[in-house]
N, CA, C and O of each residue as an XYZ file, in Angstrom:
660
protein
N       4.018     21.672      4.062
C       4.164     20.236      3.884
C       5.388     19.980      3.027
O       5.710     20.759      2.131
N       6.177     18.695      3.362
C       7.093     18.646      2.576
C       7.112     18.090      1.431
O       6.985     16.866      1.485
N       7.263     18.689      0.049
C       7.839     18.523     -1.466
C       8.183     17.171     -1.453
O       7.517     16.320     -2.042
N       9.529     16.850     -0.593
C       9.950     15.540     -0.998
C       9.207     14.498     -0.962
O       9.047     13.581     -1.768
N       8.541     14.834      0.563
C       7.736     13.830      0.920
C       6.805     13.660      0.014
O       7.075     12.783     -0.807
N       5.652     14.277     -0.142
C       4.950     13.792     -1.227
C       5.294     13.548     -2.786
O       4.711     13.157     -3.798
N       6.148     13.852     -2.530
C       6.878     13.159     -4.009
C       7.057     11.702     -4.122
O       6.588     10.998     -5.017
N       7.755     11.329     -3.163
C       8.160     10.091     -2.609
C       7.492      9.260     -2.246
O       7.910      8.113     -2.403
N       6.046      9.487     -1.544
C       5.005      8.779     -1.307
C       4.169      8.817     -2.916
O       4.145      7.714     -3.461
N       3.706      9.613     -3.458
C       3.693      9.540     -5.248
C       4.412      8.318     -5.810
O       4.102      7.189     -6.192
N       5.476      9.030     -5.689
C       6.515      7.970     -6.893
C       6.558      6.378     -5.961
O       7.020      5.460     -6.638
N       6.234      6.083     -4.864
C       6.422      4.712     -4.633
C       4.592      4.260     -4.812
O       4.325      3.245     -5.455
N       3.981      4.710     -4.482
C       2.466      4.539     -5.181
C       2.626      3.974     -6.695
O       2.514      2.773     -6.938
N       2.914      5.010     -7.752
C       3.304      4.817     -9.109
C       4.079      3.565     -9.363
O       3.647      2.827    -10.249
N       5.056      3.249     -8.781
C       5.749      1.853     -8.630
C       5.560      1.053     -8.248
O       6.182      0.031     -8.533
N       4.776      1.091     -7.556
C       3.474     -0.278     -7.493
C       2.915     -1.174     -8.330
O       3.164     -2.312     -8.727
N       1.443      0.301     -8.611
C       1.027      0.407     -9.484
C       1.977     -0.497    -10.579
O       1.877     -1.721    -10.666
N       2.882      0.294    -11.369
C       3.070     -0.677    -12.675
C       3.975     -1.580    -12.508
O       4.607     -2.037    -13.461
N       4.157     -1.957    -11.273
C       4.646     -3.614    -11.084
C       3.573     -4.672    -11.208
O       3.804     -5.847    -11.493
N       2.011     -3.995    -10.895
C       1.254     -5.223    -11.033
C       0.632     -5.062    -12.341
O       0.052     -6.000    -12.887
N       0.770     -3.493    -13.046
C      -0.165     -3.321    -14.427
C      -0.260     -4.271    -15.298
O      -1.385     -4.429    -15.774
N       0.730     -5.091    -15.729
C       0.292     -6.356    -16.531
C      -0.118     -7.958    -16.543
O      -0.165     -8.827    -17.414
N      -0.483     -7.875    -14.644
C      -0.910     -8.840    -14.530
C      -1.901     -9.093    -14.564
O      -2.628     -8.121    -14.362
N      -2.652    -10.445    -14.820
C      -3.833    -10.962    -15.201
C      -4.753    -11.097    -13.513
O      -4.018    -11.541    -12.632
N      -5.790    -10.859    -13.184
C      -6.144    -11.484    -11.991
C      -5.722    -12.955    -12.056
O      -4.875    -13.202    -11.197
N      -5.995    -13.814    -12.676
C      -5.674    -15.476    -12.278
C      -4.026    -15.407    -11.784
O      -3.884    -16.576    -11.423
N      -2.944    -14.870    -11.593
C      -1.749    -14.186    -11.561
C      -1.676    -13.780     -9.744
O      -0.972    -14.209     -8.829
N      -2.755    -12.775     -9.813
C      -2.460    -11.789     -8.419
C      -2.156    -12.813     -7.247
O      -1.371    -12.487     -6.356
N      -2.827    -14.150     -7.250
C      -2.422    -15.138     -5.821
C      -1.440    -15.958     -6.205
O      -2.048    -17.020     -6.072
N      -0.398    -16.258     -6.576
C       0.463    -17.130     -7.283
C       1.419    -16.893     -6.215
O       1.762    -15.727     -6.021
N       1.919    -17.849     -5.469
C       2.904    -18.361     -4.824
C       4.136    -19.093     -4.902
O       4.137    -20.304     -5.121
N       5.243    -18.388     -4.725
C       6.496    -19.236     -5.226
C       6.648    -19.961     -4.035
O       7.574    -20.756     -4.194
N       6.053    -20.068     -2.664
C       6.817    -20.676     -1.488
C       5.083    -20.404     -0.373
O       4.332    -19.428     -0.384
N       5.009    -21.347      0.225
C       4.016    -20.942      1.011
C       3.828    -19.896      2.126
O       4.538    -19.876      3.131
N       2.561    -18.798      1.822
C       2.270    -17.833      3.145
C       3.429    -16.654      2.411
O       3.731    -15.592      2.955
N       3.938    -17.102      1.145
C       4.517    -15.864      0.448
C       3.080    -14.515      0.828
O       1.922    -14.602      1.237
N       4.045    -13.302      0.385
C       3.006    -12.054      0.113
C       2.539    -11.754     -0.986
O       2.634    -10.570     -1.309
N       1.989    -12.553     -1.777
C       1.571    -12.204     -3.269
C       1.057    -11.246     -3.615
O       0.525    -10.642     -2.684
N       0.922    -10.640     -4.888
C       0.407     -9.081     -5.242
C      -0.870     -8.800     -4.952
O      -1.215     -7.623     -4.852
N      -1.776     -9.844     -4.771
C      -3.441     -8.977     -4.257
C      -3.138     -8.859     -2.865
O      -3.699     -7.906     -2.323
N      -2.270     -9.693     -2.001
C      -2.292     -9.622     -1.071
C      -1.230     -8.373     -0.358
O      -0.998     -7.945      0.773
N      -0.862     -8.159     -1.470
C      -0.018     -6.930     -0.956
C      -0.441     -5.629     -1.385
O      -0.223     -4.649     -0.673
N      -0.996     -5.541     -2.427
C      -2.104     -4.327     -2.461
C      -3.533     -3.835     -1.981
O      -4.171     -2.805     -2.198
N      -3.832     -5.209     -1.097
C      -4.946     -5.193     -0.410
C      -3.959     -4.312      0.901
O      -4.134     -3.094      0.922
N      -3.262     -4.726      1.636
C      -2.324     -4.697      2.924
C      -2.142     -3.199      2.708
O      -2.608     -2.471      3.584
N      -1.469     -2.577      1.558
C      -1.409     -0.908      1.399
C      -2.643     -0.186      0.860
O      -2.557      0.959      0.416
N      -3.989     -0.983      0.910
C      -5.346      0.365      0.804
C      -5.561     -0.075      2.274
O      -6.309      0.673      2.904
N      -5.080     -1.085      2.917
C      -5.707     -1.156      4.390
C      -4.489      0.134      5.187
O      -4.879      1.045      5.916
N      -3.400     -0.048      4.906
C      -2.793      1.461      5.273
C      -3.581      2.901      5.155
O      -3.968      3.718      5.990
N      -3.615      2.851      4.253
C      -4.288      3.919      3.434
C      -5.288      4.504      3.990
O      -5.343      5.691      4.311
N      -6.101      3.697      4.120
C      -7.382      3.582      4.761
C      -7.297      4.198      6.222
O      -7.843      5.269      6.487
N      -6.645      3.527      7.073
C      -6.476      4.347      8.076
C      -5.723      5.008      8.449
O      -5.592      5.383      9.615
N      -4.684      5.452      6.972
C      -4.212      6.901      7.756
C      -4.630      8.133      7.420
O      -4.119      9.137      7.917
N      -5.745      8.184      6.412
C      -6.988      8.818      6.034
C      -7.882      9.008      6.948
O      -8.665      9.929      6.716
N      -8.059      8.272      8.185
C      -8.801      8.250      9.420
C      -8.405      9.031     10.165
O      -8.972     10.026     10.616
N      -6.909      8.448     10.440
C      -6.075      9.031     11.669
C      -5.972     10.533     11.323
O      -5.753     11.387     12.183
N      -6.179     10.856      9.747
C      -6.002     12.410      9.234
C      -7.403     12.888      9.882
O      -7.393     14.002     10.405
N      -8.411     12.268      9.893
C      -9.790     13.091      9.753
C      -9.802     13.373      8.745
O     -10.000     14.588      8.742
N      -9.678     12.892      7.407
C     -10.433     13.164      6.228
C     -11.787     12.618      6.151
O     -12.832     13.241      5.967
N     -11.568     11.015      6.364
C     -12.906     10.718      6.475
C     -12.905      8.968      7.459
O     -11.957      8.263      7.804
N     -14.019      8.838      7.592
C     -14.121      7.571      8.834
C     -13.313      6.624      8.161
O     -12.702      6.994      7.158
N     -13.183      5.024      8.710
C     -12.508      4.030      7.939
C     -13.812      3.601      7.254
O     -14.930      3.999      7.579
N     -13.555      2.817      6.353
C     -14.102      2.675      4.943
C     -15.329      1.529      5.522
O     -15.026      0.855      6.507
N     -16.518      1.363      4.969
C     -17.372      0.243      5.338
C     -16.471     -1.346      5.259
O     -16.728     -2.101      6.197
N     -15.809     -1.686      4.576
C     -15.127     -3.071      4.747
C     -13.552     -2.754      4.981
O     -12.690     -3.093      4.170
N     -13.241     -1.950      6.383
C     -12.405     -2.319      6.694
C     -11.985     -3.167      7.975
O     -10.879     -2.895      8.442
N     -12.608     -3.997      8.496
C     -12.581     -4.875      8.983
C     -12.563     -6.549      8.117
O     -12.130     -7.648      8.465
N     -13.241     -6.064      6.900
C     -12.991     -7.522      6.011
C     -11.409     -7.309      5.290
O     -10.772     -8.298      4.929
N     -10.803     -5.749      5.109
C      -9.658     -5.512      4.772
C      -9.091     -6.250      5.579
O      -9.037     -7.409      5.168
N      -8.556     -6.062      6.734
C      -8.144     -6.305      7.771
C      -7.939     -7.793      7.745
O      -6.877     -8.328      7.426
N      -8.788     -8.280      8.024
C      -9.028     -9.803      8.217
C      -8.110    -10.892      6.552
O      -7.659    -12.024      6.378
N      -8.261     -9.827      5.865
C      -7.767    -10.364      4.413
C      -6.136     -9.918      4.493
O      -5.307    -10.784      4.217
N      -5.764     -8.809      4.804
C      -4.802     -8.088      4.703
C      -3.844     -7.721      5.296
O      -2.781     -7.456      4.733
N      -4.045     -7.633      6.597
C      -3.721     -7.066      8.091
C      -2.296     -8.203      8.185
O      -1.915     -9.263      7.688
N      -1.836     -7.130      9.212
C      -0.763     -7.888      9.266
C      -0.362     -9.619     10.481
O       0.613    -10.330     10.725
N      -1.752     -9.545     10.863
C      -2.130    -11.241     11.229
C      -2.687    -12.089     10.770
O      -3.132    -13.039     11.414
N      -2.859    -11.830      8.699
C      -3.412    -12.836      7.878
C      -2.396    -13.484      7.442
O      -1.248    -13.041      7.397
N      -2.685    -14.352      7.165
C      -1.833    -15.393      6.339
C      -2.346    -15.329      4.622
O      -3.418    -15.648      4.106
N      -1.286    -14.866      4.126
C      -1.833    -14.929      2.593
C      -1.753    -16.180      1.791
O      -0.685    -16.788      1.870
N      -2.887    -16.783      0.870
C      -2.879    -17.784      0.530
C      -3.283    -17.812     -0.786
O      -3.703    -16.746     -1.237
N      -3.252    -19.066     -1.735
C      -3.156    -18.830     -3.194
C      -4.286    -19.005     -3.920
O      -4.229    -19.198     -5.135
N      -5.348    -18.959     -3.296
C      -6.614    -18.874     -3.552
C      -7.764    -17.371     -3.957
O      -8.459    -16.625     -3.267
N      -7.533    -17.461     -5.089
C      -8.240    -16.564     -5.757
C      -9.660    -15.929     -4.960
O      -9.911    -14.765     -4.645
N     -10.240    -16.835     -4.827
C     -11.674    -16.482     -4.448
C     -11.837    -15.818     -3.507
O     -12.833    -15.106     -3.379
N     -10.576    -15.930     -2.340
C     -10.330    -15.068     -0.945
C     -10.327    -14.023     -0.821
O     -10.876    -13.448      0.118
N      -9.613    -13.392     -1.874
C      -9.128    -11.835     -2.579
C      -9.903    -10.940     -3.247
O     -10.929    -11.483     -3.657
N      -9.822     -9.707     -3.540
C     -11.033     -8.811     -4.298
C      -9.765     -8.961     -5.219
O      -8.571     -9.207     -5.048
N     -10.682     -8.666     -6.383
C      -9.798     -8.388     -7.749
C      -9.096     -7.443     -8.178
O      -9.564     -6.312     -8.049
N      -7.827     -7.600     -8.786
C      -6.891     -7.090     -9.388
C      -7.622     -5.613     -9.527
O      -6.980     -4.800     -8.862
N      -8.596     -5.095    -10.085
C      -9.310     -4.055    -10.461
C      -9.978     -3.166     -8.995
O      -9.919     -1.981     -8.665
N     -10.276     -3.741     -8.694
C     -11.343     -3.511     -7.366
C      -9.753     -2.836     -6.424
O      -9.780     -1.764     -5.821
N      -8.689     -3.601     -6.489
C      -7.647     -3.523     -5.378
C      -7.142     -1.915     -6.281
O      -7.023     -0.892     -5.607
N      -6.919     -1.885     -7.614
C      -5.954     -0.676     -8.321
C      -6.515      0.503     -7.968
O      -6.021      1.492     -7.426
N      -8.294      0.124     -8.579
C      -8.634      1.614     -7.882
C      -9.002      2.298     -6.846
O      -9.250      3.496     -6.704
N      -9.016      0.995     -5.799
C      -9.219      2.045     -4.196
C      -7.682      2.511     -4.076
O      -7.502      3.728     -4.023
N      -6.417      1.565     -4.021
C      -5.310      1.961     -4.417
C      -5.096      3.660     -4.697
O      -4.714      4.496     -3.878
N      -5.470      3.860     -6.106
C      -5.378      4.875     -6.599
C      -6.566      6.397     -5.913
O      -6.270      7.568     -5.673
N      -7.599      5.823     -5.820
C      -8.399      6.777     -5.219
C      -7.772      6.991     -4.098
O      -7.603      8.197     -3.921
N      -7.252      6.172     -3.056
C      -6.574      6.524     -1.702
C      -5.400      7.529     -1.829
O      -5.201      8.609     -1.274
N      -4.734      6.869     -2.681
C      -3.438      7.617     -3.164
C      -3.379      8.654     -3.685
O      -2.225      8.946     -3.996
N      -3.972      9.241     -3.889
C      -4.930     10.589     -4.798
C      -4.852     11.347     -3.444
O      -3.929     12.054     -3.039
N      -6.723     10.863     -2.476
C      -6.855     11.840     -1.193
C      -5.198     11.609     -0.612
O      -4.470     12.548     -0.292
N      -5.014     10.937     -0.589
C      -3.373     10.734      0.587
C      -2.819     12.409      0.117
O      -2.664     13.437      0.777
N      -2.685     12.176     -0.903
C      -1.856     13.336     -1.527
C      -2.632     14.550     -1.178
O      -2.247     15.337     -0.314
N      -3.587     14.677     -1.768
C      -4.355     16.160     -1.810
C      -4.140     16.652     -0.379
O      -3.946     17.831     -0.084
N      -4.205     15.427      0.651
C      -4.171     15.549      2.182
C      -3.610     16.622      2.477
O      -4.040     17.701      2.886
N      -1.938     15.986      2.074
C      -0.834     16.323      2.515
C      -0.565     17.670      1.931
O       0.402     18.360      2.253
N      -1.360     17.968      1.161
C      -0.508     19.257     -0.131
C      -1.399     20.098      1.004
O      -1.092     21.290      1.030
N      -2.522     19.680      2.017
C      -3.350     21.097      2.439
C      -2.602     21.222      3.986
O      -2.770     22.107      4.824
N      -1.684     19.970      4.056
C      -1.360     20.604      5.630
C      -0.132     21.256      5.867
O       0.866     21.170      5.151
N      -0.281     22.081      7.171
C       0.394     23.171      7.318
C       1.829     22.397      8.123
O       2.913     22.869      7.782
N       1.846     21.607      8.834
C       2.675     20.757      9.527
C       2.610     19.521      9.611
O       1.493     19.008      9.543
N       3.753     18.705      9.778
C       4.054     17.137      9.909
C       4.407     16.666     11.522
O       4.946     15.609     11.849
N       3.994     17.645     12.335
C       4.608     17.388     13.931
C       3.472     17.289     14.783
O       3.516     17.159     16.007
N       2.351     17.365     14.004
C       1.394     17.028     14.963
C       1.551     15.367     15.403
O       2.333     14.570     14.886
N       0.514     15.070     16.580
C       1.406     13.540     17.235
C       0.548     12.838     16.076
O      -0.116     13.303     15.149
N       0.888     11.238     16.594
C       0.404     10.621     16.175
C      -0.896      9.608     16.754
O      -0.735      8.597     17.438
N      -1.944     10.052     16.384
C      -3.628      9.381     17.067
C      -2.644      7.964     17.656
O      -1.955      7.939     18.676
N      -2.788      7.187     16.951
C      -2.626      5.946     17.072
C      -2.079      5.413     18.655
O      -1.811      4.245     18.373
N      -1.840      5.518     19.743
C      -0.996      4.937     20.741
C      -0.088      3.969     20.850
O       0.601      3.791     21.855
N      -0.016      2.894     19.203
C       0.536      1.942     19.383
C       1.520      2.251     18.372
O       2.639      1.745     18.462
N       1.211      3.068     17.364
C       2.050      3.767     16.509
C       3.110      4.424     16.985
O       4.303      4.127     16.918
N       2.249      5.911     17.770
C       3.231      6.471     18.256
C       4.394      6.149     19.258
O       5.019      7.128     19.665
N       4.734      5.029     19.668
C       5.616      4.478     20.111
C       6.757      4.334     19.231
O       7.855      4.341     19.788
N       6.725      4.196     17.889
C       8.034      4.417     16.776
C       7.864      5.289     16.041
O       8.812      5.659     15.349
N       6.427      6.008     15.921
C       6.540      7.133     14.896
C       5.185      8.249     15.516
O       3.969      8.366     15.366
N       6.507      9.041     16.415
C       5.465      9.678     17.205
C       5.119     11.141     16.640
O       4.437     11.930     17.294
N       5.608     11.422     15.455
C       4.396     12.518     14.587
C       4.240     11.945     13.483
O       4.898     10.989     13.072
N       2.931     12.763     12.670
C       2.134     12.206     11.823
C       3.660     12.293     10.207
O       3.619     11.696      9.131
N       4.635     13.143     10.673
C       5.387     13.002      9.755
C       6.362     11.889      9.759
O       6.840     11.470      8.704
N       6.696     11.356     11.016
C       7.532     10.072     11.075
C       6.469      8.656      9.853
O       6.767      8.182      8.756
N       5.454      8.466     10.611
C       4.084      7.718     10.141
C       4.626      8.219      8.789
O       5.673      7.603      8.588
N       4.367      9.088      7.748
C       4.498      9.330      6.593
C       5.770      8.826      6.185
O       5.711      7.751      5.588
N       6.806      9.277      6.336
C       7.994      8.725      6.479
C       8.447      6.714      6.432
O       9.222      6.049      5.744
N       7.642      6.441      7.358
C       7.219      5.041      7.737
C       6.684      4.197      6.315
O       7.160      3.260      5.675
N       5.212      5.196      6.150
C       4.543      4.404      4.700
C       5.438      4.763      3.583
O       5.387      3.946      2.664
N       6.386      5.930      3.370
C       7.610      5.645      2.247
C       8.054      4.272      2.232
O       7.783      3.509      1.305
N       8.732      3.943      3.248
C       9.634      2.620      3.440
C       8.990      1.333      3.203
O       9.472      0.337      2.663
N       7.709      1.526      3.740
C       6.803      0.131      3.825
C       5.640      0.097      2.378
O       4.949     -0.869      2.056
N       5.682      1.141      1.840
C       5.498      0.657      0.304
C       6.616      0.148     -0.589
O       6.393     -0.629     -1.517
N       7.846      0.613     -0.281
C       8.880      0.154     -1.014
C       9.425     -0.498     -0.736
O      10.342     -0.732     -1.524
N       9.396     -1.283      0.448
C       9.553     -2.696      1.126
C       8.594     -3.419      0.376
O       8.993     -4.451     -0.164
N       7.271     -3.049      0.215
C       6.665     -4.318     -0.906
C       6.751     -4.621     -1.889
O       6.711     -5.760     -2.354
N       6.965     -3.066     -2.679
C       7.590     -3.177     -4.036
C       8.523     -4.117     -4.511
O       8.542     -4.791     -5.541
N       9.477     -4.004     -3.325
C      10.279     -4.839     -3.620
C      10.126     -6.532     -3.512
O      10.903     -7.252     -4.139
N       8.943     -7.149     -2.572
C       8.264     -8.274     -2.298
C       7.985     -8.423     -4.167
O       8.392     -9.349     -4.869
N       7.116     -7.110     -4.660
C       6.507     -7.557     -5.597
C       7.658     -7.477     -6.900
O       7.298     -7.698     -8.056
N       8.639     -7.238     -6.658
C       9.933     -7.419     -7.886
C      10.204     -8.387     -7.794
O       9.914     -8.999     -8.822
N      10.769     -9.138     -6.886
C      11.438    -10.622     -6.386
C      10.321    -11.464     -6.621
O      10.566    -12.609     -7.001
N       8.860    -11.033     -6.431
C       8.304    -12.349     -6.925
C       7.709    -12.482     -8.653
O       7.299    -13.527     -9.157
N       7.767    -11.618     -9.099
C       7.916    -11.121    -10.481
C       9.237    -12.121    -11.306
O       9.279    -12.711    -12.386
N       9.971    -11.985    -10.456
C      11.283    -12.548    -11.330
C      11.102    -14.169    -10.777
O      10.813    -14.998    -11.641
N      11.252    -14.598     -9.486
C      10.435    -15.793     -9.651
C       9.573    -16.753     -9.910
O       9.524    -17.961     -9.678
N       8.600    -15.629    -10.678
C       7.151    -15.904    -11.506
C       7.901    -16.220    -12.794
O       7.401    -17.115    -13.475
N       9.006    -15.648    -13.244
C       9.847    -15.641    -14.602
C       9.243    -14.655    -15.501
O       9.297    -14.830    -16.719
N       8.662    -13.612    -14.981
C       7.846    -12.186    -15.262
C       9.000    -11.508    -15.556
O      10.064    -11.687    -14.963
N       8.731    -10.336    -16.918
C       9.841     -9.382    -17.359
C       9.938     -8.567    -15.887
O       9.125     -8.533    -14.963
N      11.488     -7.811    -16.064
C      10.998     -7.020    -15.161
C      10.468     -5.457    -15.218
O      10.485     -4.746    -16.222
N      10.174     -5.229    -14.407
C       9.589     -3.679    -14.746
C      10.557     -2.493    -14.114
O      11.099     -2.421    -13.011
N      10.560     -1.696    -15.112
C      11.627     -0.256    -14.106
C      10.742      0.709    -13.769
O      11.069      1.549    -12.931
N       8.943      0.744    -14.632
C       8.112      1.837    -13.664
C       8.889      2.974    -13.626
O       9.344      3.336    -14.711
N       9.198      3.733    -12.494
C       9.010      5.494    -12.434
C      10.891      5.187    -12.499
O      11.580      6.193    -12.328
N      11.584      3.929    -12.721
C      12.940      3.980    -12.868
C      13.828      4.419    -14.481
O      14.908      4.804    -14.930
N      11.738      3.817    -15.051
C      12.639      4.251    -16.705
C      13.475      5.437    -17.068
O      13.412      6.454    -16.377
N      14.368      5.351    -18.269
C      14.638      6.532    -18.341
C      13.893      7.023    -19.491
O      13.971      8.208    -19.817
C-alpha cells in the first residue's frame, strides 16, 4: 500500500478536523449565502464517503443510518441553516474520526490499489480502488477548503492545522 497515500488521506482528515475544532455547535449551520456547504454539512457529506468506501472495502456493511446520511448529506441535499436538521458537531467528529482510523488501518493491510472499483458508476472515473483513494484526497481538500473560505467569511481566525510550523 502506498506511504504517501495514506499519509495524505491522514493529513487531510487532520485538517479538517481542526478547521472545525473550535467551533461551537450553534456555529456548524451558519451560512454566508444560501444552500452554502456549511461545516456540519460538510462533515456529515465525508462520514457519508467514508462510510461507503468501508463497504466497497468489505470491512464492514454500510452503517444503520446511512440512508438518513444520505438524505442529509449526499450529494442531492440541499444544505440549510437549521440546526435541528443536522447531528451535532460531536456526533459528526467522532464517526469522522472512528472512520478515519478503520480507513487507515484498511489501507496499511492491503496488498494492492488496482483492484477495480465495486461501484459501476464510480468506476467510470476511478476505475481502481486506488484512483477512488486518490479521488477522496482531492475531495476532502476541496472541502477543507469550503471550510477555510467560510471561516474567514464567518470573520473566524484562521487555522493552519497540520500547516503549522
Amino acid at each position: 500500500m502506498s506511504d504517501l497515500l495514506i499519509w495524505s488521506l491522514e493529513n487531510a482528515r487532520k485538517q479538517t478536523l481542526c478547521l472545525v475544532e473550535d467551533l461551537r455547535d450553534d456555529q456548524m449551520c451558519r451560512q454566508t449565502s444560501a444552500k452554502e456547504n456549511h461545516p456540519a454539512w460538510i462533515l456529515g457529506h465525508l462520514l457519508l464517503g467514508d462510510d461507503y468506501l468501508l463497504s466497497m472495502l468489505k470491512v464492514r456493511e454500510l452503517s444503520a443510518d446511512f440512508m438518513d446520511l444520505l438524505n442529509k448529506y449526499g450529494p442531492n441535499s440541499k444544505p440549510h441553516s437549521s440546526n435541528e436538521n443536522y447531528d451535532s458537531k460531536q456526533f459528526l467528529v467522532e464517526r469522522l474520526t472512528e472512520t478515519g482510523l478503520l480507513r487507515l488501518d484498511t489501507l496499511c493491510q492491503m496488498k494492492s490499489l488496482d483492484q477495480p472499483t465495486p461501484d459501476e458508476t464510480l468506476a467510470q472515473t476511478q476505475p481502481t480502488i486506488g484512483h477512488h483513494l486518490q479521488i477522496l484526497v482531492f475531495h476532502e481538500g476541496h472541502h477543507c477548503g469550503q471550510i477555510s473560505s467560510w471561516r474567514k467569511a464567518q470573520k473566524l481566525p484562521a487555522v493552519k492545522g497540520i500547516f503549522a510550523s
